[in-house]
C-alpha positions as CSV (number, residue, x, y, z in Angstrom):
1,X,15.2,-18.2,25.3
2,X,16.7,-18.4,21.8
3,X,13.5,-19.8,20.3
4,X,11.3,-17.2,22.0
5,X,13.6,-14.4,20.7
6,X,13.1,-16.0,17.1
7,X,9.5,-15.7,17.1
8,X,9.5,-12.2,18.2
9,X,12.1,-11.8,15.1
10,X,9.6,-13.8,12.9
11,X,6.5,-11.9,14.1
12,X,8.4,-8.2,13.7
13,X,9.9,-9.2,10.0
14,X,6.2,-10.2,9.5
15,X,4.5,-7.4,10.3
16,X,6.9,-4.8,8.4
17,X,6.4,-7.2,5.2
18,X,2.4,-6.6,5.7
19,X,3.0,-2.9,6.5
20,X,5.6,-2.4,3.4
21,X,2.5,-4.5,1.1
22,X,-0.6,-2.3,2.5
23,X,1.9,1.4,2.3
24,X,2.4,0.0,-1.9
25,X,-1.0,-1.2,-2.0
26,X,-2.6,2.2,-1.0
27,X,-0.1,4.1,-3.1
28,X,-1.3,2.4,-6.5
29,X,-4.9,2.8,-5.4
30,X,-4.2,6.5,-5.2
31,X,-2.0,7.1,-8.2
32,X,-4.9,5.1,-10.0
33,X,-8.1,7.3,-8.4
34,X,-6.0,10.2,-9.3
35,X,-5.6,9.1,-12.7
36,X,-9.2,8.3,-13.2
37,X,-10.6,11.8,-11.5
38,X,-8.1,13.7,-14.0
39,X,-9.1,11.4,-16.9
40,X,-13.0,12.0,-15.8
41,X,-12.1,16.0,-15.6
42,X,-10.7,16.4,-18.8
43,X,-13.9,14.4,-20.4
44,X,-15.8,16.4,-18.6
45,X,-14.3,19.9,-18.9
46,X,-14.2,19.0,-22.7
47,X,-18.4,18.9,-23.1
């Protein structure tokens, strides 16, 4: 029992690390696109 209760502990901590990576992940990629589409705007608005 003990050992099947460590997995599911294992599997759970796991899967929250993953979640917590691909939530940061995403963020970045955002702040970065929005950076890039603000950078592109002003270049653009400026011709």
């Amino acid at each position: 029992m003990m050992s099947q209760f460590a997995e599911d502990v294992k599997s759970q901590f796991a899967k929250e690390i993953e979640e917590t990576i691909r939530q940061k992940v995403l963020q970045q990629g955002r702040q970065e696109g929005i950076q890039k589409g603000i950078r592109k705007g002003l270049l653009e608005g400026v011709r």
